[in-house]
C-alpha positions as CSV (number, residue, x, y, z in Angstrom):
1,X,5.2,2.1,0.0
2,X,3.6,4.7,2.0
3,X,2.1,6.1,-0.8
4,X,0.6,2.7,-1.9
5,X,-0.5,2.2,2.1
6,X,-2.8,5.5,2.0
7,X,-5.1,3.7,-0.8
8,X,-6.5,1.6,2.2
9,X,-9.1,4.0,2.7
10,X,-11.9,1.2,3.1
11,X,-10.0,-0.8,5.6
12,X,-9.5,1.1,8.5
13,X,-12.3,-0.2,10.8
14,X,-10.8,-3.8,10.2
15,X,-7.1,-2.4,11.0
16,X,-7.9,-0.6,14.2
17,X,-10.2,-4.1,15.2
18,X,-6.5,-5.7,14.2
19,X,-4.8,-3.2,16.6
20,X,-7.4,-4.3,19.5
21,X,-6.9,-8.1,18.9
22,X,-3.5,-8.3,18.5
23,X,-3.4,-5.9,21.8
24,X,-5.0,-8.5,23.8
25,X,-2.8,-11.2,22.6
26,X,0.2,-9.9,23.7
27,X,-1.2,-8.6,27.0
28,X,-1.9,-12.3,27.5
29,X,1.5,-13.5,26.0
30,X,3.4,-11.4,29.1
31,X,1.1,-12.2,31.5
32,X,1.9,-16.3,31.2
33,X,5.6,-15.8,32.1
34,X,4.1,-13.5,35.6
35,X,1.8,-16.7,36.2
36,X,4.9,-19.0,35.6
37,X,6.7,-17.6,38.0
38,X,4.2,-17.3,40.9
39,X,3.4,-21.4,40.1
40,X,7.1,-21.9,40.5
41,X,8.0,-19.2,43.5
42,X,4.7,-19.7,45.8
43,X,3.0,-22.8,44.1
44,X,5.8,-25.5,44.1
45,X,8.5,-23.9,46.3
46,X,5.8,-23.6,49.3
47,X,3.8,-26.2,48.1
48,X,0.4,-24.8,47.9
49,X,-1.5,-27.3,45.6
50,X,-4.6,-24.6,45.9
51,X,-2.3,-22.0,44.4
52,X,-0.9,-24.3,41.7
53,X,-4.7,-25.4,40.4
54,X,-5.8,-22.1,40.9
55,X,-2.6,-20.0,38.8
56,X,-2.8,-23.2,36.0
57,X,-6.4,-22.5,35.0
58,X,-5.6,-19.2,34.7
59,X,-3.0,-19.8,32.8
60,X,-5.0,-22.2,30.6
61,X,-7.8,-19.1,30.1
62,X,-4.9,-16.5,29.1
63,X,-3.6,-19.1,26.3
64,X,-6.6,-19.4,25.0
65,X,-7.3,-15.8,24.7
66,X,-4.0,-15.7,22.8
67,X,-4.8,-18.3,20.9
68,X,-8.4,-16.7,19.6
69,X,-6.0,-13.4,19.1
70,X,-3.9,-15.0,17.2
71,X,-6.3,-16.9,14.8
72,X,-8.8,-13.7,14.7
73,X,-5.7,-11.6,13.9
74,X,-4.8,-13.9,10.9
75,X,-7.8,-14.0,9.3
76,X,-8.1,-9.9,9.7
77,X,-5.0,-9.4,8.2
78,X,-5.6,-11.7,5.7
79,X,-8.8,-10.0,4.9
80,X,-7.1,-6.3,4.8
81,X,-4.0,-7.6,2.5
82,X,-6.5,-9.8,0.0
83,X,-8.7,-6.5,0.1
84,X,-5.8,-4.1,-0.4
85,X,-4.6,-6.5,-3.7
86,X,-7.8,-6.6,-4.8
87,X,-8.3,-3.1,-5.0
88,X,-4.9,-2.3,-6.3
89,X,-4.8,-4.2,-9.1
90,X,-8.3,-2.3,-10.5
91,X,-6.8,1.0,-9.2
92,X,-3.1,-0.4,-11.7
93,X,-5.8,-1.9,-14.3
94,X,-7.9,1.5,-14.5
95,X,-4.7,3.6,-14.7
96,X,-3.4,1.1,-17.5
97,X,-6.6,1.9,-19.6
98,X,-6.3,5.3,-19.3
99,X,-2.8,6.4,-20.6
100,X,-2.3,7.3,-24.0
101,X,-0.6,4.9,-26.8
102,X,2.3,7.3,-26.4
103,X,2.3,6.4,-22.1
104,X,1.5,2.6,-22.6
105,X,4.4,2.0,-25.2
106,X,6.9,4.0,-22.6
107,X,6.3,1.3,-20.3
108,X,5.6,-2.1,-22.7
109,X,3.6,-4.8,-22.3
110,X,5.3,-7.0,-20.4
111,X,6.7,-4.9,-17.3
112,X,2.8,-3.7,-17.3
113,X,1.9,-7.3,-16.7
114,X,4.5,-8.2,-14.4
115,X,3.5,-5.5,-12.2
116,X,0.1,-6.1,-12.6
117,X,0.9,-9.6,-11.3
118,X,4.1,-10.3,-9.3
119,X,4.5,-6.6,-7.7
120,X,0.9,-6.8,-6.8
121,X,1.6,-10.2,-5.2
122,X,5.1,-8.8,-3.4
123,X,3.4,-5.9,-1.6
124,X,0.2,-7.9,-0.7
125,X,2.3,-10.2,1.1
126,X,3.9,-7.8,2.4
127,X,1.2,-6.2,3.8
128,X,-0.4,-9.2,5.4
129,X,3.1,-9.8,7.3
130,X,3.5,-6.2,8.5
131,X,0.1,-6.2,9.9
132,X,0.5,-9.1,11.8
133,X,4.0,-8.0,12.5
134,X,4.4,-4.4,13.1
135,X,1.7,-4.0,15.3
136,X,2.0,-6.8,17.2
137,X,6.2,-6.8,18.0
138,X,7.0,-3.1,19.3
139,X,3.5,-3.6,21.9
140,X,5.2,-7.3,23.1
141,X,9.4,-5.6,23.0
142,X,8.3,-2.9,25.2
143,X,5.9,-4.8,27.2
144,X,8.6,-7.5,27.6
145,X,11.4,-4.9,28.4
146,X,9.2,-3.0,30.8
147,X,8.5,-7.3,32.6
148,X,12.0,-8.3,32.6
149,X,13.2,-5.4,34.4
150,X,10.2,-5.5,37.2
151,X,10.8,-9.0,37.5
152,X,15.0,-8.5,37.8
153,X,16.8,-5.4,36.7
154,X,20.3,-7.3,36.9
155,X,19.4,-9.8,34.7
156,X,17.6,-8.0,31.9
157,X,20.7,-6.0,31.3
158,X,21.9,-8.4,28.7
159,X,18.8,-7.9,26.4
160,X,21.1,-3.9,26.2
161,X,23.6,-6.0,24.4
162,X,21.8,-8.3,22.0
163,X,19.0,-6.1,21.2
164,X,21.9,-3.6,19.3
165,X,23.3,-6.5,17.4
166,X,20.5,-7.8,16.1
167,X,19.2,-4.2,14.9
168,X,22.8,-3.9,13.7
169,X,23.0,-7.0,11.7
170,X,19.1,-6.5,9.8
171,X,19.9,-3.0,8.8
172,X,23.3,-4.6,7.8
173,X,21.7,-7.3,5.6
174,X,19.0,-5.2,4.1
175,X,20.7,-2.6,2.8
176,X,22.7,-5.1,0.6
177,X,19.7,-6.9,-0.4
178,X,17.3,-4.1,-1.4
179,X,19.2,-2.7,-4.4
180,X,19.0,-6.5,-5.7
181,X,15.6,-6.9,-5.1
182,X,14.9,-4.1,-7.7
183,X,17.5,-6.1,-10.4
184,X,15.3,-9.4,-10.1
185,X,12.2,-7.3,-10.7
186,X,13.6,-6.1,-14.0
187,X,14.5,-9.9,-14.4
188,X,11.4,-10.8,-14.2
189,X,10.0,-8.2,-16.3
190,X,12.7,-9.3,-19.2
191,X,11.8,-13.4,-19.1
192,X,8.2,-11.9,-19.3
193,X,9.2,-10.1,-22.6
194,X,10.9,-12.9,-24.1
195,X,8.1,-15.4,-23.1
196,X,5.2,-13.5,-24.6
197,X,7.1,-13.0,-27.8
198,X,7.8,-16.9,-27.8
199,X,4.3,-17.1,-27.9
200,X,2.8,-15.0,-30.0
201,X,5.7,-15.6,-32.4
202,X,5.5,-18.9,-32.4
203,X,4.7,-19.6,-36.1
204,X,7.2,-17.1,-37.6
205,X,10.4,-19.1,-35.0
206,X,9.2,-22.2,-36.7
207,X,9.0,-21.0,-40.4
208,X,12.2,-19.6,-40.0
209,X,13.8,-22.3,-37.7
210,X,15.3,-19.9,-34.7
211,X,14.3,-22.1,-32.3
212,X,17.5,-22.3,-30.5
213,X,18.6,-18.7,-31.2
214,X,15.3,-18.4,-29.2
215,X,16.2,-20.8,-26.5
216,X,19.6,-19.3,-25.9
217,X,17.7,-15.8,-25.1
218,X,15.5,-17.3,-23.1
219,X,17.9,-19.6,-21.3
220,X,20.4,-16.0,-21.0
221,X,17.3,-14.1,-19.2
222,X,16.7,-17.1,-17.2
223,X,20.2,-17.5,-15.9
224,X,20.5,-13.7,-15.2
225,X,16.7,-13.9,-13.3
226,X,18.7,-17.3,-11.6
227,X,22.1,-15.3,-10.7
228,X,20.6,-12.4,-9.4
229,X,18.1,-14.0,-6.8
230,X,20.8,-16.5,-6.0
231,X,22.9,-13.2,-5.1
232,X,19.7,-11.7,-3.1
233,X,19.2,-15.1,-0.9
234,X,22.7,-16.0,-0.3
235,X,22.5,-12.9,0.9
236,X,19.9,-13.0,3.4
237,X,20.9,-16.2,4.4
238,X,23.2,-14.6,6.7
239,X,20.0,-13.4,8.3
240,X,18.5,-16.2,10.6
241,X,21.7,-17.6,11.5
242,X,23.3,-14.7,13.0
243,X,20.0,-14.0,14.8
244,X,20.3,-17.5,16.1
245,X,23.6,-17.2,16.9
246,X,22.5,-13.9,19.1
247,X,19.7,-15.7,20.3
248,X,21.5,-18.4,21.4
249,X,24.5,-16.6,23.2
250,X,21.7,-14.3,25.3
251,X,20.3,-17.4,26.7
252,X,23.6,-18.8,27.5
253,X,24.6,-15.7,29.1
254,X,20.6,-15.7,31.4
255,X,21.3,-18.7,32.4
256,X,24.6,-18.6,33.6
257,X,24.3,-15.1,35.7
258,X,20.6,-16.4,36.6
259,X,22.6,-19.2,38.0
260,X,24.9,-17.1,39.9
261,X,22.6,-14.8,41.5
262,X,20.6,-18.0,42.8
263,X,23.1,-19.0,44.1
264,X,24.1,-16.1,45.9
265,X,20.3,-15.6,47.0
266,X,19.4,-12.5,45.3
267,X,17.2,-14.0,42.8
268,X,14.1,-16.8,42.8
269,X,13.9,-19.7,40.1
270,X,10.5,-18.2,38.9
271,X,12.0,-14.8,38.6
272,X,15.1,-16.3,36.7
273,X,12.4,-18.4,34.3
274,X,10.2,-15.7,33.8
275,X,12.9,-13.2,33.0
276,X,14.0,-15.9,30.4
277,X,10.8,-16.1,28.8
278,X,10.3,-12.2,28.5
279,X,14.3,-11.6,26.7
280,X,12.8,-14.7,24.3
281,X,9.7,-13.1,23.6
282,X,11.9,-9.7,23.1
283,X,14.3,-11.7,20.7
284,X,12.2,-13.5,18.7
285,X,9.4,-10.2,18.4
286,X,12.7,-8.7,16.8
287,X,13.5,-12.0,14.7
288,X,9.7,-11.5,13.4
289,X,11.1,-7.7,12.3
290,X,13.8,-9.5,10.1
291,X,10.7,-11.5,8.3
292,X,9.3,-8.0,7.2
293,X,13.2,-6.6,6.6
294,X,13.3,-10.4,4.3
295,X,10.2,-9.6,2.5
296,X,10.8,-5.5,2.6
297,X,13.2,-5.2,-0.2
298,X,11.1,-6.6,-2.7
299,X,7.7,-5.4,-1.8
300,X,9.7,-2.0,-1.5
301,X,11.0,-2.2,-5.1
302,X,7.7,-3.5,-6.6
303,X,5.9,-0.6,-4.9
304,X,8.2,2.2,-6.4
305,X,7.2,0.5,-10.0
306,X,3.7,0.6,-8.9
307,X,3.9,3.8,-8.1
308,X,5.7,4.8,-11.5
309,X,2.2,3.5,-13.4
310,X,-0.4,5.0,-10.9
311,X,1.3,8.2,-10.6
312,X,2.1,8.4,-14.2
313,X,0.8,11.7,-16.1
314,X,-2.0,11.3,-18.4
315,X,-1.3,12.9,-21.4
316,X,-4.9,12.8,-22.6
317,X,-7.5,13.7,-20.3
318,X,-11.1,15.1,-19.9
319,X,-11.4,19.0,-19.4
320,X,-12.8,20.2,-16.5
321,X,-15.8,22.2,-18.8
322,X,-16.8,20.1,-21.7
323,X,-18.1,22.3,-24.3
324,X,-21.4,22.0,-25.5
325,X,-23.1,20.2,-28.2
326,X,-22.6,22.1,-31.7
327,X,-25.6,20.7,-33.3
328,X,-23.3,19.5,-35.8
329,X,-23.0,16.0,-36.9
330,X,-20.3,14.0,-38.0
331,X,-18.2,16.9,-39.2
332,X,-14.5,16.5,-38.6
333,X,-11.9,19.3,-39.6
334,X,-7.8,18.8,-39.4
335,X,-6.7,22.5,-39.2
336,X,-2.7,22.8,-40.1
337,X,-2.5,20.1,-37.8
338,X,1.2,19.0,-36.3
339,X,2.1,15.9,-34.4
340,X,5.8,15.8,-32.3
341,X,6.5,12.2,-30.8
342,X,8.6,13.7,-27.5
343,X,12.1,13.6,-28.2
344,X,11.9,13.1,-31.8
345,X,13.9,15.4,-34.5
346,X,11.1,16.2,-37.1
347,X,7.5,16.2,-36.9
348,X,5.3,13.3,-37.8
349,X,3.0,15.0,-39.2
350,X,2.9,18.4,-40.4
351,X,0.8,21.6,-41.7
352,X,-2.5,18.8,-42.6
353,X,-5.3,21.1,-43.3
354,X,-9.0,19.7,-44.4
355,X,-12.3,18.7,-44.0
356,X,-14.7,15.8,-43.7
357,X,-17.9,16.2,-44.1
358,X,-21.4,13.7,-42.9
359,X,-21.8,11.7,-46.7
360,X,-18.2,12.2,-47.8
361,X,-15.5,9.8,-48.2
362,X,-12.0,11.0,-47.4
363,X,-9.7,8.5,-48.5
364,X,-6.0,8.8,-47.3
365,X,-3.2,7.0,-48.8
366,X,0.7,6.8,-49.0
367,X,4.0,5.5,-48.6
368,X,4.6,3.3,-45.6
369,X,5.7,5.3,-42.6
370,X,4.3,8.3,-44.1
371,X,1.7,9.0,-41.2
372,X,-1.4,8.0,-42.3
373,X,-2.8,5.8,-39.5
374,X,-1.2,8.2,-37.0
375,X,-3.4,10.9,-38.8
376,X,-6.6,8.9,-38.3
377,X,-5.5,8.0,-34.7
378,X,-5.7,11.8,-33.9
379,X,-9.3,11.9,-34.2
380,X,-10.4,9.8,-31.3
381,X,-7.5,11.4,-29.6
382,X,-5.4,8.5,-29.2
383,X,-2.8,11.0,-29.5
384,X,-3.1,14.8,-28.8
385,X,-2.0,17.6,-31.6
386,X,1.0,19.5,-30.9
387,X,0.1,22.2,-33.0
388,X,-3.1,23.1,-34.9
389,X,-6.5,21.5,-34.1
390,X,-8.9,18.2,-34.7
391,X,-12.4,19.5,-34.6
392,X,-15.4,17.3,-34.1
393,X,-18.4,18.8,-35.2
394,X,-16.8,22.1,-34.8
395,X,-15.4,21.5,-31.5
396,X,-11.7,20.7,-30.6
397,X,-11.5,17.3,-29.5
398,X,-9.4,18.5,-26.2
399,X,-12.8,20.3,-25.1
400,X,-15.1,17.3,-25.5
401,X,-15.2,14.1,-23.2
402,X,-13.4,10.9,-24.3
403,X,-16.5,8.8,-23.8
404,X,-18.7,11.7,-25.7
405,X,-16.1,11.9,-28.5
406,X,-15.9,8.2,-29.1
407,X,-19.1,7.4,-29.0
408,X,-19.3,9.8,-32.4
409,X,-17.1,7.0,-33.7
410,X,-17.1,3.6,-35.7
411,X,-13.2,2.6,-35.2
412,X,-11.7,-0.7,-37.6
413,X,-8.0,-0.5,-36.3
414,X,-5.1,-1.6,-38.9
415,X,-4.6,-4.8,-36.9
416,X,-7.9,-6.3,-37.0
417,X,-8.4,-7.6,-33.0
418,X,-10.9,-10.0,-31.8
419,X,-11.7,-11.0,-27.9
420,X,-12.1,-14.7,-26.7
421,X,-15.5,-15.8,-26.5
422,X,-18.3,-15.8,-29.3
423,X,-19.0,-14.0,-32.8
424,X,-21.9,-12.9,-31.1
425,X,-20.0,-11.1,-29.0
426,X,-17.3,-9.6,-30.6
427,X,-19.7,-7.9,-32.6
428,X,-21.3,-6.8,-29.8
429,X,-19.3,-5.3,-28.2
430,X,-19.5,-2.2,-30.4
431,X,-22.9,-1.6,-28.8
432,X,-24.0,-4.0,-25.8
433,X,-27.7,-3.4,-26.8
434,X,-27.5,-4.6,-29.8
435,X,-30.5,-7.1,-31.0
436,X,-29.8,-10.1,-32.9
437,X,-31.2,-8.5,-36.3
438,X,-29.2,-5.4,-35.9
439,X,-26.2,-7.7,-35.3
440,X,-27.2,-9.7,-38.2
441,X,-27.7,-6.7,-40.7
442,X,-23.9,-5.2,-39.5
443,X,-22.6,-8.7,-40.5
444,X,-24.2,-8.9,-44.2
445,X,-23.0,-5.4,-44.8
446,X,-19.6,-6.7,-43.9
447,X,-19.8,-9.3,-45.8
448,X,-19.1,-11.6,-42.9
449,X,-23.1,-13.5,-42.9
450,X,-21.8,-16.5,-44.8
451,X,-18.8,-18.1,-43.3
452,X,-21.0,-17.1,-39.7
453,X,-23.7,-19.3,-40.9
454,X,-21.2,-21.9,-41.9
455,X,-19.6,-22.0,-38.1
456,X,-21.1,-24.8,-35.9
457,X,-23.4,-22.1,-33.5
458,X,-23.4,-19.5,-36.1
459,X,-23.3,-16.2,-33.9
460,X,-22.3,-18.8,-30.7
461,X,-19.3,-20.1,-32.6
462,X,-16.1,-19.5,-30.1
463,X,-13.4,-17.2,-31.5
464,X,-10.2,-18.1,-29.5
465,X,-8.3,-15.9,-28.1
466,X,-7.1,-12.5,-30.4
467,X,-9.2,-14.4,-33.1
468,X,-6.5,-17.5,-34.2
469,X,-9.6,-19.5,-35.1
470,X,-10.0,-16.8,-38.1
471,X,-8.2,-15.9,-40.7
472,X,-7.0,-12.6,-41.7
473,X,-9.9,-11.7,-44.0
474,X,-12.6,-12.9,-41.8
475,X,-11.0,-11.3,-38.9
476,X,-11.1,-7.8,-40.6
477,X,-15.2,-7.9,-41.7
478,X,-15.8,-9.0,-37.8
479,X,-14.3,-6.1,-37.0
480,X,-15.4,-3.7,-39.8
481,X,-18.9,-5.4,-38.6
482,X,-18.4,-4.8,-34.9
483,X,-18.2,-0.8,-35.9
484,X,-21.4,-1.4,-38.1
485,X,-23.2,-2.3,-35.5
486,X,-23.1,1.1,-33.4
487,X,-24.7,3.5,-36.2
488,X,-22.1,6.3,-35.5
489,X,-21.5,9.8,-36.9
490,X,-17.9,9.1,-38.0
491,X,-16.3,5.5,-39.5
492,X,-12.7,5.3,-39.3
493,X,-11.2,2.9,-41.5
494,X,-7.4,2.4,-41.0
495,X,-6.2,0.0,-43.8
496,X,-9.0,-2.2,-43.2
497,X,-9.5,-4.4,-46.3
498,X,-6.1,-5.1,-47.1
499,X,-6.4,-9.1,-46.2
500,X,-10.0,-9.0,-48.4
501,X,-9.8,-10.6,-52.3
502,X,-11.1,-8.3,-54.8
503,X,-14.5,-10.1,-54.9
504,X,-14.8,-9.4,-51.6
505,X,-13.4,-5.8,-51.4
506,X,-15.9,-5.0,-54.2
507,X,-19.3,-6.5,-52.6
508,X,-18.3,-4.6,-49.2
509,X,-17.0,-1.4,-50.5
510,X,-20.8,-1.4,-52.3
511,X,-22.8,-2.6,-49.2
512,X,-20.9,0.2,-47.0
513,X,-21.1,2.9,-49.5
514,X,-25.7,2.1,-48.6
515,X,-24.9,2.1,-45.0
516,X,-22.9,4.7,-44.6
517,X,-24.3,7.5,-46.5
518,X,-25.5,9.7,-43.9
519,X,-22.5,9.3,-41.9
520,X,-18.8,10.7,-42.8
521,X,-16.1,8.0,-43.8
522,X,-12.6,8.1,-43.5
523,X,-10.7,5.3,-44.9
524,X,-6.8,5.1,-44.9
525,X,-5.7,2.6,-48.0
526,X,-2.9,0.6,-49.4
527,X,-4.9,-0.3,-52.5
528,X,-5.7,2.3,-54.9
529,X,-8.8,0.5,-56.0
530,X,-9.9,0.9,-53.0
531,X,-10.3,4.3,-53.2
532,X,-10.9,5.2,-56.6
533,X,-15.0,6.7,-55.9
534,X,-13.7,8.8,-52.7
535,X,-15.0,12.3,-52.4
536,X,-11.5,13.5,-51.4
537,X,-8.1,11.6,-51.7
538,X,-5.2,13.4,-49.2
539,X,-1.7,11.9,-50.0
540,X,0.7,11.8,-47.6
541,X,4.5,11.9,-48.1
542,X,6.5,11.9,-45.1
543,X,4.2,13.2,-42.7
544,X,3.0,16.1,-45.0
545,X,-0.1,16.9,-47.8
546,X,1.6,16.8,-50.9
547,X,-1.4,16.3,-52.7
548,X,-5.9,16.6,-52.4
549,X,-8.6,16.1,-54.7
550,X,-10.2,13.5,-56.2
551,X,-8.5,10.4,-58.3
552,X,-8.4,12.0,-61.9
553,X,-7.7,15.3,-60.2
554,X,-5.0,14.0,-58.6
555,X,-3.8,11.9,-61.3
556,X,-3.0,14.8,-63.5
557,X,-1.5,17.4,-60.5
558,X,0.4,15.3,-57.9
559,X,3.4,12.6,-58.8
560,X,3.3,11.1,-55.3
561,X,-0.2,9.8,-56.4
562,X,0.9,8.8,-60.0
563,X,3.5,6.9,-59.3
564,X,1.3,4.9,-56.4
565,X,-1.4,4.5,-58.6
566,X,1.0,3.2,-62.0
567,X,2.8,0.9,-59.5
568,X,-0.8,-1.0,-58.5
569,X,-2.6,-0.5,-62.0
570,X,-2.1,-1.4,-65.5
571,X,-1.9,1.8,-67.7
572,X,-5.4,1.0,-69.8
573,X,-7.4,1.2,-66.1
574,X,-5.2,4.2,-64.2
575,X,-8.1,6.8,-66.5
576,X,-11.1,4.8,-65.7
């Protein structure tokens, strides 16, 4: 928590204002009792109307001051807590978008949202509490210790027996509830999981008809997210009672011994009121320290996860000197390249050795799972080597700056991925200065002009959110166009075609091989037809090069390839 509390650099002007306000409030708050007692002592007693007037207006001007504390206070803390949220959730966003794919997938999706959202919210409110709270209870316990003794040393000596229970019975309570409060976050994160693959599942539960097996997960994370904060506010349902309870029996016990030294003449009414109103104000500034303890399990445990993402290693990062430019363009070179997953037995790739050149096509292909997209994803360093090198126009990519490196690149990812909002500006996005003719051009190429001009808007047509308004085919040349549009050195395509007819696969094939012929092309392939006219063909065979040349080369030197390609082809086309 205190680690999260030093990120509110920006807020201290407003805190230390807080400090002063909430100062002044309960300087007037222990000053009313004081006033009380002369009203009742001098004011009533001797009956000096004057003096009752006089010590009433004063009285009148002190609440209000506490009053304008009070509200002024709020809205500060308020202001500092909102602020604090704010700033936290871009500081948890930021960090998000920064870890590698390796990072993000150790954490998932859905605990990433959950503490984007309902830890955030925890320790916000949190926050706004304790500042109203922590500052303003120790100022009026002391101040109203110091009071009650002035006023009647006697008296005040019960506060030296309730004052231990209470403390005795929050640190009691809390230290049961905080290890639950970390079990419902986990809860939470589990429903989260569950929900979100509801969702985006939806079509696949129907077509198979698992509703219920789905229901009866959901309803078993439910229950446990039921049973568990059940547990955590039975628990601290002790709490206000057995403050009450201690409340209540302090008064009792004021009363009665403030009745007995009245009696016996050692002690005035106003003294005996006033010292009442002080152990109160003691009491219930200590029952405001169980709100925090109520709300400090939870905000504690959402803090730690917090912390877990923002303090999180990045396993891909900028170096400190970026080396310079090469004067090379678009030449990309794997040299006995190696990738280790951490904690996994065997590589995933191994010994890959070759080079890419600006009007080449390097077409990669293979058996499922044999490491061809993780290949491609090395060269935009979604993942780091963990042995050899991926140069970049003759520079390891460690040595060059993420932004610099990527901006060398045209990326079409296997799962074709479009944003909510229009065509316009999916395609776009690949270059935010793009003009409406450059836009239009990276569309024809992809073969994706004609079903635009069909949509109602044409480039405004909406595209709903991850593209379910599309289908596959027109999802993938939106994305192969959103690439288009940047012009880059480098086009990575990672099995981007597969949901395209032939027709289609043909015309676009020949309207990128026009576009692209400055520029170096990479293009990892299920279909062999596909790739038939590639400079270079690498196959891959569980995570190693098993085979490189192009298609007759390979047809007559590396099995792996022949049986691939006799599998897709009929025998009379595998030689043309």
């Amino acid at each position: 928590m205190f680690r999260l509390l030093a990120r509110l650099k920006g807020s201290w002007l407003r805190i230390i204002l807080l400090a002063a306000l909430t100062l002044a409030g309960v300087y007037s708050d222990l000053y009313l009792p004081s006033l009380m007692a002369r009203i009742i002592n001098d004011g009533i007693t001797g009956g000096d109307q004057r003096l009752i007037l006089l010590t009433g207006a004063e009285m009148l001007l002190f609440a209000l001051l506490g009053v304008l504390c009070a509200v002024s206070s709020g809205i500060l803390s308020s202001q500092v807590s909102m602020g604090f949220g704010r700033d936290l959730r871009g500081a948890v966003f930021r960090k998000t978008a920064a870890l590698s794919l390796t990072e993000f997938e150790s954490f998932g999706t859905a605990t990433l949202i959950t503490r984007t959202t309902n830890d955030i919210n925890q320790v916000q409110m949190f926050i706004m509490m304790a500042f109203r709270i922590l500052i303003r209870a120790p100022l009026m316990i002391v101040g109203g210790v110091t009071m009650a003794f002035t006023s009647s040393p006697s008296l005040s000596r019960v506060v030296l027996l309730s004052v231990p229970a209470l403390v005795v019975t929050v640190v009691a309570v809390s230290s049961v509830a905080l290890p639950l409060s970390g079990t419902i976050q986990r809860s939470v994160d589990r429903v989260n999981r569950i929900l979100r693959e509801k969702l985006t599942g939806l079509r696949v539960e129907r077509a198979f008809g698992t509703e219920e097996y789905e229901e009866q997960r959901f309803d078993g994370a439910n229950r446990d997210l039921t049973a568990v904060s059940i547990r955590m506010h039975r628990t601290m349902s002790v709490l206000m009672p057995a403050l009450t309870l201690i409340m209540s029996f302090t008064q009792i016990s004021l009363v009665w011994s403030g009745a007995v030294q009245i009696d016996a003449g050692n002690l005035l009414v106003g003294d005996m009121m006033a010292v009442i109103q002080y152990v109160m104000q003691i009491m219930m500034s200590l029952m405001m320290f169980t709100m925090i303890f109520v709300m400090a399990p939870r905000a504690v445990a959402s803090a730690r996860r917090l912390n877990d993402v923002l303090e999180a290693p990045e396993a891909i990062a900028d170096p400190l000197s970026p080396a310079p430019d090469t004067g090379l363009r678009g030449t990309v070179e794997f040299r006995d390249v190696s990738l280790t997953y951490q904690g996994a037995e065997k590589p995933v790739l191994e010994g890959i050795s070759f080079t890419a050149r600006p009007g080449e096509t390097t077409a990669i292909i293979g058996s499922t799972g044999s490491g061809k997209s993780t290949l491609v994803n090395l060269i935009p360093r979604f993942f780091d080597a963990t042995g050899g090198a991926v140069l970049v126009d003759g520079v390891d990519v460690r040595q060059l700056e993420q932004k610099q490196l990527r901006d060398k690149i045209g990326f079409v990812p296997q799962k074709a991925l479009l944003f909510r909002g229009t065509i316009r500006e999916n395609i776009a996005y690949g270059k935010p200065t793009a003009t409406d003719l450059e836009i239009l051009e990276a569309a024809q190429t992809a073969q994706a002009l004609d079903f635009i001009q069909q949509k109602p808007g044409g480039l405004e047509a909406p595209v709903a959110q991850l593209g379910q308004n599309f289908s596959g085919g027109q999802k993938q040349r939106l994305s192969i166009a959103r690439a288009l549009v940047r012009k880059p050195e480098i086009y990575i395509f990672d099995d981007s075609f597969s949901a395209l007819d032939a027709k289609t696969d043909a015309a676009l094939r020949a309207a990128l091989k026009r576009t692209t012929q400055d520029a170096t092309v990479l293009i990892v392939a299920q279909k062999v037809s596909t790739i038939l006219d590639a400079d270079r063909i690498i196959v891959l065979d569980g995570g190693g090069c098993v085979g490189m040349g192009t298609h007759r080369e390979l047809l007559q030197s590396c099995p792996v390839y022949q049986e691939i390609v006799y599998s897709q082809m009929p025998a009379e086309e595998v030689g043309a």
